[in-house]
Every structure is written in C-alpha cells, then in structure tokens.
N, C-alpha and C positions, 0 to 999 in steps of 0.2 A: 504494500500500500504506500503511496505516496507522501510523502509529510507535506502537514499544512505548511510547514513553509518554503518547499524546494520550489516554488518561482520566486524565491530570494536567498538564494545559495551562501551569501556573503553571513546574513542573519544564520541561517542554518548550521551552517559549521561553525560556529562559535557557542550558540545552543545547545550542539552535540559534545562540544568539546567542555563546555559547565555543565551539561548535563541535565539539563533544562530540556530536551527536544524530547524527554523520553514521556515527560510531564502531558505533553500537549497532545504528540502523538495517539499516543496509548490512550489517549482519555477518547481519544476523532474514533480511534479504530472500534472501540467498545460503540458508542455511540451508532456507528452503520450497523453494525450485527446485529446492535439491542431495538428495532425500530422503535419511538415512542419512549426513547428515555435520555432526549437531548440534556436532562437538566437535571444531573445527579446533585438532589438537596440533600442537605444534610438531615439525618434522622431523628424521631422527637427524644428531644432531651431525656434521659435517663437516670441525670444527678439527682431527682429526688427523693428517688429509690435508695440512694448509696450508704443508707446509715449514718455513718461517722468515717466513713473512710474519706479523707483528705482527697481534693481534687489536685489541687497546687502545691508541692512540697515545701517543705518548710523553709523559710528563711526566701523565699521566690516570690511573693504577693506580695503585688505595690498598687498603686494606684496613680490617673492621669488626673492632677489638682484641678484640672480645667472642671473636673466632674463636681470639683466643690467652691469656683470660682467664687459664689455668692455668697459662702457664709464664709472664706477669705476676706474677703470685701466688709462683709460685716464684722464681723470676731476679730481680725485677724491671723497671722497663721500658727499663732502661740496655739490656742487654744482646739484650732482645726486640726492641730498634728496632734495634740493629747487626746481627743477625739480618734483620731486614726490610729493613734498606739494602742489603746484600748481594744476597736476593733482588730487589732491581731495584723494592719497592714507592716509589712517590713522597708518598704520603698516608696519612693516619690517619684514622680518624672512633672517637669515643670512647664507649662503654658506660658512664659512670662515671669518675671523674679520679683515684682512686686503686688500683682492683681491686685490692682489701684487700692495698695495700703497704703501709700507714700513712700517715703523716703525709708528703703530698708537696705542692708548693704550684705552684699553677699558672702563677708564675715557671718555676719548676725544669722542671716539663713540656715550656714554651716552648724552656725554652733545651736541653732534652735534646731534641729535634725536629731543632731549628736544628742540633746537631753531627751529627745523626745525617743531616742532607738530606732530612728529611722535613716535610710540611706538612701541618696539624690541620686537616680539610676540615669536621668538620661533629660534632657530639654527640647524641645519644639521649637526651635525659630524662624523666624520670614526664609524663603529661597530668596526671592530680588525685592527689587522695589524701584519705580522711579526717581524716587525722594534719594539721592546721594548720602543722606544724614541716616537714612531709617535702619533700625538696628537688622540686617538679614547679613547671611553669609554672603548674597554677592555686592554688599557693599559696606558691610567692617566683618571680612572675614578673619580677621586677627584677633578683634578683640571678640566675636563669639565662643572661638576656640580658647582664646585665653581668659574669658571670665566661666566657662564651663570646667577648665581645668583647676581653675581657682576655688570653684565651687566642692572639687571634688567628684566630677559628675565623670564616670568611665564611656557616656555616648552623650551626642550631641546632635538633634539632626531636623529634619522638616516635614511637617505636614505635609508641605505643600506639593500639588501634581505637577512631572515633569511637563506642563502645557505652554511652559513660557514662552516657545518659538512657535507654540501649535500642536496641531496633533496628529502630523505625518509623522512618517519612519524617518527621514532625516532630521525632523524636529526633535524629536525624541531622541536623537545621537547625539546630537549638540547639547540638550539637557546633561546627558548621560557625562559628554565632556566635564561640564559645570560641578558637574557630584563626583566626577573623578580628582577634580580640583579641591573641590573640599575634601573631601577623604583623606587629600595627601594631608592637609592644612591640621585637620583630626589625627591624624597617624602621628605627627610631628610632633603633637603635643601629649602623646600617650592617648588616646580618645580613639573612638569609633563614631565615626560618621554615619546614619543611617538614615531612610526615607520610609513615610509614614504610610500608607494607603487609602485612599477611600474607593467609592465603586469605578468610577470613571477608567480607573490605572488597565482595566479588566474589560475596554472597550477595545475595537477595531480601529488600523491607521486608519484616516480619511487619504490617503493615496492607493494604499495597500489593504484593501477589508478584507484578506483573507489572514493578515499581522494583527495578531493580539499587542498591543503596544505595551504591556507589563513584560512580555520577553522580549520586547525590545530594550527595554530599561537592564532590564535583567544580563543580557546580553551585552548590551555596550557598557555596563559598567564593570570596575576593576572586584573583583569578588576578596579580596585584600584588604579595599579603603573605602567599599561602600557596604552597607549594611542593611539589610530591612527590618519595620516593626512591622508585622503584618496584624493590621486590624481584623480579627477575624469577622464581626459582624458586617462591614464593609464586602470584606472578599467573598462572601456569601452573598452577601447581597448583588456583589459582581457578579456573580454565578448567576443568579436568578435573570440578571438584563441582558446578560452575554455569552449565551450557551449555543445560540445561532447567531451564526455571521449575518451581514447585511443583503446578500443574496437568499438566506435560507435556508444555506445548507447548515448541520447540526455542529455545532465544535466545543462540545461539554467539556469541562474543565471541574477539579477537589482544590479548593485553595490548599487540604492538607497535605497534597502530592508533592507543591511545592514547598510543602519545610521539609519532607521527608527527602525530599529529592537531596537539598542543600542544607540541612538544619542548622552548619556555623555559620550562615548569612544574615539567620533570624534570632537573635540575640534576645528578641524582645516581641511581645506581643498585647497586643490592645483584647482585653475580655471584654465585650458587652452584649446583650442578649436581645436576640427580638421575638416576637411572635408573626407568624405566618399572618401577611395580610397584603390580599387579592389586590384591595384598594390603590395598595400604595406601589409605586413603579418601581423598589427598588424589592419590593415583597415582605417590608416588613416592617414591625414598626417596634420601637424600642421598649425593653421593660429592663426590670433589675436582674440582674446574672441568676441561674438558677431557675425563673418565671419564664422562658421562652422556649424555641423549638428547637439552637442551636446546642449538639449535645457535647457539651464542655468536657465529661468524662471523656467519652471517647477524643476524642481529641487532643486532649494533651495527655491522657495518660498512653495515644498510640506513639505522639512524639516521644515521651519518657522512657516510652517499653525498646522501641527501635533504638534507642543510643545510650540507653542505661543508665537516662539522670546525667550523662556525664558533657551535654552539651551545652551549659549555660544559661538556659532558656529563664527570662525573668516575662512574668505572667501580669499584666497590669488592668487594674478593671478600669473601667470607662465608662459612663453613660452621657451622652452628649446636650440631652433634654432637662438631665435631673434637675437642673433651676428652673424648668416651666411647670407653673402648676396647673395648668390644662392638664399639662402629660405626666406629671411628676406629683401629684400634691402633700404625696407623704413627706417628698422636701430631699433635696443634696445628700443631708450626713445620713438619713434614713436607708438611702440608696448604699451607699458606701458600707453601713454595718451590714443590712440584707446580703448584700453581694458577697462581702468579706464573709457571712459568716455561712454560705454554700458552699464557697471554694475552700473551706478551713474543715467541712465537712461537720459544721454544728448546727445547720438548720433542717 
C-alpha cells in the first residue's frame, strides 16, 4: 500500500527515518480494511471503576495555572499553591509569571514553590508578535530562556500553532526552522524547548490535503531541541475533525501512537477531559478529568507499561473553561481538587 505521503518523498523519508511514517501509515491501512471506522475514538472512560489505584505516578501530577488564572488574580499565588499542595498536585507549569498580581519577581515565585513542595515544570510563552517589545521567543529570545532558567523551570515553550507563515507544507518548514532556533537557544541554557497542541496542529496542508501538517512539524523539527506537550483533549479532539482528508478519503489517526511511537519527545502532557458532544465541531465539550469519555487509564498507564515508568513523562491537568460559570460553576480550585483527586486514584 502506498503511504499517504509518497507524493512528497522529501516529507516521507524523514518521517520514516523518526519514525513517525509508521504512525500515519498503519492507522490509513486499518482504516480501508475496516470500512466504516475512519474515526478511531477513544473508549468510555474506565477510571471510575479503578478503586484507589493511582492513574499518574507519584511525584508526576502538576497542573496548567492558566486553569486557576482567576482565583491567582484574586488570592494570589501564596494561597493558590497551599491550595494545590493540599490537593496532592507536585508541579506547576506557568501561563505568565505574574497573572495580573503585580509586581512579583521570579525570586519570590521560586521560593513561594519551594514552601509550598511544589516544582515549576515548564512555561507557555508568545511564539512572535509584531510588537518588537512583546515578551515571545521570537522577539527577546534571551531573556525567555534566561528568566525560565532563572526560575528553575527544566522546559520552556509555546502554545502557540506553527500558523505564522500559514498553513502550507513550506509554511510549516519555516515555523519548524523558528522552533529549531529556539530549541538551540533552550538546549544552551540546560532547558527543553517544546510546542503545545491544540486541534488545528491535526488539520491538512492547504497546498498539500493529502499532509497532515502535525508530521510536518514533526518532521522538520530537530527531535534533540524541540519537544512536544501533547494536549490530549485537543489531539482527540483533532481526531474527531480530521480523520478524513478534504477529498474524502479516510486517514484515521491515535494521538496515543504518536507518544508510543516517540515517547522522549513528549516530556509532558496537558490532562483534561471532555464528554462526547455531536453539537460541538470539535466533538466535545469540556468537564473535570475523570467526568468524560477520554479514558485517562488506558492511556497513560499504556505509555507507563511500554517504557516502564522510565520515560519522564510529567502529567498536567488542565481545564481551559474552569473560570466560566456557565461551564464551570463549581468554580477553578473545585476543578483542580476533582481532577487531582481521580488521577491520585481517591475519588
């Protein structure tokens, strides 16, 4: 059978050579045998059946502060982070260094961590910006690496989609450039550089609809100096909008093939949970970790089983809504004990 990428040979042997082609292939080739199963979802959650048995190992569950932006904002983050020691989380990873508390200094941050028993795993900052001033790597790529190092933080890296020149296959090479740039800039300083995902990553070039543009990314970067967090509720949700190409034909994709595939890429991982919902275009819509369809056990305990615990992986819950009370009305820190205490295996 043919691979979906051999009308771009250049993409393909580099795919084959990471190891990445076997991911896409393999997923096409099931897909024509199976007719009628373009879109392997994930299965209904199972965690909460599991007892007490721990989903995330010890000392590996953190949390993305963005999930508690609002009662930052309120409280500050003294009282946010006793709050999350409690809940049992062991890491932070950061939206921002001061979520408009004012004036905080990233001494203070360190040592407010340090009492709290928590550790700053990793930051989210701008990829560009037109603003020459605006804090992103591509314009003070020095001092992001260097106030992430200062911080203590082992990755440093961006949300944001490689879409900056577009969303062809050279576009996405030119990105790929940009994150190979920073990687070096990250590597220099002891750090890991890595890129965030949302659905979009898991769409078709618009030159090339038969290139998934996340192996493109995948591909043109140095697998050394660039790094991924894979959100899983996102890459799932990619699954759902992009399992056929823009002609029709089937091209199913497991976001979890791709850690299995590469698991020292994926350092790091966004937890958050949806339930199955027709309505929404992306197929789902958000709840707290534990309350949806995505099944968390299987999943990180298939990454843990294949590599024996011994790959690093830090587990971060997320929920993107938790400050709206339309969607959220139990509230931020409610979200965070909920979630924390499924994956600790106490709810």
């Amino acid at each position: 059978m043919r691979s979906a990428h051999s009308e771009h040979p250049e993409l393909d042997r580099k795919l084959r050579r990471r190891g990445f082609l076997g991911v896409a292939a393999g997923a096409t080739a099931a897909a024509l045998l199976s007719p009628g199963t373009a879109t392997a979802a994930p299965g209904p959650a199972t965690g909460q059946a599991h007892g007490h048995r721990p989903i995330v190992p010890r000392g590996k569950l953190g949390i993305q502060l963005y999930t508690v932006r609002d009662q930052i904002q309120k409280l500050g983050f003294a009282p946010v982070f006793r709050a999350l020691e409690r809940y049992g989380y062991d890491s932070v990873e950061f939206a921002g260094y001061t979520q408009g508390t004012g004036e905080i200094t990233l001494r203070g941050l360190k040592r407010l961590m340090r009492d709290h028993g928590l550790r700053g795993i990793g930051s989210h900052v701008g990829y560009w910006s037109t603003d020459p001033a605006a804090y992103t790597f591509a314009t003070q790529l020095e001092k992001v690496v260097d106030d992430a190092a200062a911080l203590g933080l082992p990755h440093v890296g961006t949300a944001a989609s490689p879409d900056r020149y577009g969303r062809t296959v050279d576009a996405w090479k030119r990105a790929a450039e940009d994150f190979n740039t920073y990687g070096a800039a990250a590597h220099a300083r002891g750090l890991k550089f890595y890129q965030h995902n949302h659905q979009m990553e898991f769409g078709f070039a618009e030159d090339k609809p038969h290139i998934r543009l996340y192996d493109v990314l995948l591909a043109e970067t140095d697998p050394e100096l660039v790094h991924l967090e894979m959100d899983i509720y996102w890459a799932y949700a990619g699954q759902h909008r992009f399992s056929v190409r823009p002609d029709g034909t089937p091209a199913p994709f497991d976001p979890l093939d791709y850690v299995l595939a590469h698991p020292h890429r994926y350092p790091l991982f966004h937890v958050k949970d949806g339930e199955h919902d027709e309505a929404s275009p992306d197929g789902y819509h958000m709840v707290d970790v534990g309350d949806g369809d995505i099944d968390y056990e299987h999943f990180v305990h298939t990454v843990l089983r294949r590599h024996r615990g011994r790959a690093g992986h830090h587990w971060l819950m997320e929920r993107d809504d938790a400050v709206d009370p339309a969607a959220n009305p139990a509230g931020s820190l409610t979200s965070a004990r909920r979630s924390a205490a499924y994956l600790r295996g106490k709810r």
